[in-house]
C-alpha angles and dihedrals in degrees: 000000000000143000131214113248122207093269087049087258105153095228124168125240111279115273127216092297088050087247130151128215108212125179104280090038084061091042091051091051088055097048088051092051093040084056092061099266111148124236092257105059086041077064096061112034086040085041082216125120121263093254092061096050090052086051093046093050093046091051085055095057093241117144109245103227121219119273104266120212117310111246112268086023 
């Protein structure tokens, strides 16, 4: 759920590295995935947790796609 910033930015409450993820943040993070980049690498560019990826991806109405082979699998 998200909060109203001063510029009337939804933005949601600071995770562990104090970060906020405003709308073209958010934009920009959907882009990223639309254009085939995995959830992990959405982590740590983003600095979120996977879960909130994946939220953030659903609210915005994107299609998860299914886990592909592990790397050395």
């Amino acid at each position: 759920m998200g909060l109203q910033d001063p510029n009337n930015a939804l933005v949601d409450p600071p995770g562990p590295g104090g970060t906020r993820t405003g709308r073209d943040t958010i934009a920009a993070l959907v882009a990223d995935y639309e254009d085939g980049q995995p959830t992990t690498t959405l982590m740590r560019t983003y600095a979120i947790g996977k879960g909130t990826v994946l939220q953030l991806l659903r609210d915005a109405g994107v299609q998860i796609r299914k886990p592909g082979p592990r790397p050395g699998s």
